[in-house]
C-alpha positions in Angstrom: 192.2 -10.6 132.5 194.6 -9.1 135.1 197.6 -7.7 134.0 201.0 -8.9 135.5 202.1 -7.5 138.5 204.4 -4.4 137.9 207.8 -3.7 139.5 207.4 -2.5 142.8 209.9 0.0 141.8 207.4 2.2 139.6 204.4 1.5 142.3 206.4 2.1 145.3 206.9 6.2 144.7 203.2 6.2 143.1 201.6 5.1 146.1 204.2 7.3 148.5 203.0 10.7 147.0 199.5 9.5 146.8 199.6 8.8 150.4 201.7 12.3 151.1 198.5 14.1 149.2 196.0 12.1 151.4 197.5 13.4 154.5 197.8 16.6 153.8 194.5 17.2 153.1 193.1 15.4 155.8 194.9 18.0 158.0 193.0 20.6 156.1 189.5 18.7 155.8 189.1 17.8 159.4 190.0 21.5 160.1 186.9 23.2 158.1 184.9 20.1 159.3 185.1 21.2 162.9 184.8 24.9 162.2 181.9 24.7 160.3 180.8 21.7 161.9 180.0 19.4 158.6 179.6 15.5 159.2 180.2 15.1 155.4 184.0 16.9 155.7 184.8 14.9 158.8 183.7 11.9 157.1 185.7 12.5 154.2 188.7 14.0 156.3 188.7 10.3 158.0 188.6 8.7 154.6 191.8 10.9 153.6 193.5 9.7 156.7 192.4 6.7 155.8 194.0 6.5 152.4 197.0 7.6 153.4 197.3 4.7 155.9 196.2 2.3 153.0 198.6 3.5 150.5 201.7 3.2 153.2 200.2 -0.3 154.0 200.8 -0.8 149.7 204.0 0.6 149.9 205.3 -2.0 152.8 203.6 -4.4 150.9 204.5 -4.4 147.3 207.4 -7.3 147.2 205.1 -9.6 149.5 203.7 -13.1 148.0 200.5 -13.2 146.9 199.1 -15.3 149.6 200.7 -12.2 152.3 198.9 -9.6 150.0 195.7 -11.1 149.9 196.1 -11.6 154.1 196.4 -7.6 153.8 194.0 -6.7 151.8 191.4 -8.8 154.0 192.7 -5.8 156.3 192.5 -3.0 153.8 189.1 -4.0 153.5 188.3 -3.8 157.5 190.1 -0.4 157.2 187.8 0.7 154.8 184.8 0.2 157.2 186.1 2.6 160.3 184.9 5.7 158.7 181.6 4.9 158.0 181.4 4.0 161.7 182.9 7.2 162.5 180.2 8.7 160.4 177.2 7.5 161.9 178.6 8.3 165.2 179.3 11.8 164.3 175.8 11.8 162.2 174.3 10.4 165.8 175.4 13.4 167.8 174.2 16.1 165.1 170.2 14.9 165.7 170.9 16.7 168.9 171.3 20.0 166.8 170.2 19.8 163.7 172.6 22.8 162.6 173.4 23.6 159.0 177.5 23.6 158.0 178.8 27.0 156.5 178.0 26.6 152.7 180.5 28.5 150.9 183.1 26.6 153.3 181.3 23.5 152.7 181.7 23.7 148.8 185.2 25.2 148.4 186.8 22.3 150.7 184.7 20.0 148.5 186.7 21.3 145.3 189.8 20.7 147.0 189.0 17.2 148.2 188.1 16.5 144.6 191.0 18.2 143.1 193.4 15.5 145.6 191.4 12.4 144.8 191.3 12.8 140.8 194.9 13.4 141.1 195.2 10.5 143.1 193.2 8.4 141.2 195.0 9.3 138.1 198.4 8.7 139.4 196.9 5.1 140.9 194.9 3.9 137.3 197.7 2.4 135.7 198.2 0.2 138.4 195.1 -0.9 139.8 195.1 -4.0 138.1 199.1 -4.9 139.0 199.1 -5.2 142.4 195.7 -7.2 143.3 194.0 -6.5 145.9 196.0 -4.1 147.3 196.4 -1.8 144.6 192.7 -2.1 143.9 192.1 -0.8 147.4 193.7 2.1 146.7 192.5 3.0 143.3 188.7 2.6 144.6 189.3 4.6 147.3 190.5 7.6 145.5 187.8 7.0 142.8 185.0 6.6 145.7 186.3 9.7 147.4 185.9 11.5 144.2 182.0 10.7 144.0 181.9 11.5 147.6 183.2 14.9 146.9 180.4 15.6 144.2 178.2 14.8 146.7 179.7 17.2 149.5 179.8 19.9 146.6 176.1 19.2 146.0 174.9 19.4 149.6 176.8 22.8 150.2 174.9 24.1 147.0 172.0 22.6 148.4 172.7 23.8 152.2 173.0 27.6 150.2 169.1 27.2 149.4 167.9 25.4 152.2 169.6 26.5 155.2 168.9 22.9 156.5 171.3 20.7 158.0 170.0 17.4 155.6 172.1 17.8 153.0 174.8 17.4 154.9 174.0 14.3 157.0 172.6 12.9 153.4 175.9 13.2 151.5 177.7 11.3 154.7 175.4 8.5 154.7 176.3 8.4 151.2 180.2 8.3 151.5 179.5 6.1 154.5 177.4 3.5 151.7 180.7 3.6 149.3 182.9 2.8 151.2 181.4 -0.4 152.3 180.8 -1.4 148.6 184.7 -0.5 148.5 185.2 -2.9 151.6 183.3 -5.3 149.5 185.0 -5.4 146.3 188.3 -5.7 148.2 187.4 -8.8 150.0 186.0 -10.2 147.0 189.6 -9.4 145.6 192.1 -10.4 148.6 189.9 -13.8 148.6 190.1 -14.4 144.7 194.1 -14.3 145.5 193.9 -16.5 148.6 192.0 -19.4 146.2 195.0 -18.8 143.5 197.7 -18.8 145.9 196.7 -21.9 147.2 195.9 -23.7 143.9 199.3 -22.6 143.3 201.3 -24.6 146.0 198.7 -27.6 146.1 200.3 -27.7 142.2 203.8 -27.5 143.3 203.4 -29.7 145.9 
């Protein structure tokens, strides 16, 4: 069963350093991504830009009624979808040059991306069940970034033996796949909220 909501006061700083975390490491990310040219690190520098813009959404929307949360986590949920567009475009434009990423560069940024997200997703556990859909949103997001950044530490061990650039395009398809279950779950969420809400003040009324 969910748990009650919790005060917005002990989310509200949660979600605002979670968000700080997000992008700051987007900054470094999408740096190494286009030096080394990686479609897994730009993919997962968008998802850390991403996060950042879901967890300020959270923060605006803590005090909100339910039926206004689950409106924004409909949102959230489209959010969630952009980078895995941005991905196959990116993924697109790399069959033109099938160039391997810079392993060692590849791996080490994967460390720190997972280093970020478990923190994040520590700081965000507590709470994923307090908030609904919107604090769900961000929880899974964190978590799924954290698989995502096993797999971008794979491919770059991979990319070491191989030389080839499919390891790299592989492990983006694959963040590009989670984050539409994410976008799932989310919706499935926001809409549980929108029946309750409703059931809510067809009782009261």
């Amino acid at each position: 069963m969910p748990r009650p909501s919790l005060p917005a006061a002990g989310l509200r700083p949660v979600v605002a350093r979670v968000a700080g975390l997000n992008l700051g490491y987007f900054g470094i990310e999408i740096a190494v991504a286009l030096a080394i040219g990686s479609i897994a690190l730009i993919a997962d520098s968008l998802d850390f830009l991403e996060d950042a813009a879901i967890n300020l959404l959270i923060f605006a929307g803590i005090g909100w009624s339910v039926r206004n949360r689950a409106q924004l986590g409909v949102v959230l949920a489209g959010i969630l979808l952009v980078p895995g567009l941005a991905t196959a475009w990116a993924a697109w434009q790399k069959f033109e040059a099938m160039i391997p990423p810079e392993p060692v560069a590849l791996t080490l940024t994967g460390l720190g991306a997972l280093a970020v997200n478990l923190t994040c997703a520590a700081m965000l556990a507590r709470h994923r069940d307090g908030g609904g859909s919107l604090t769900r949103a961000a929880y899974l997001s964190a978590r799924n970034d954290a698989y995502a950044n096993l797999a971008i530490i794979a491919a770059g061990l991979v990319t070491a033996l191989t030389l080839s650039a499919w390891p790299d395009l592989i492990a983006a398809a694959g963040i590009a796949i989670l984050n539409a279950d994410s976008a799932a779950d989310i919706l499935k969420a926001a809409r549980k909220e929108w029946r309750a809400a409703k059931a809510a003040s067809e009782t009261a009324s």
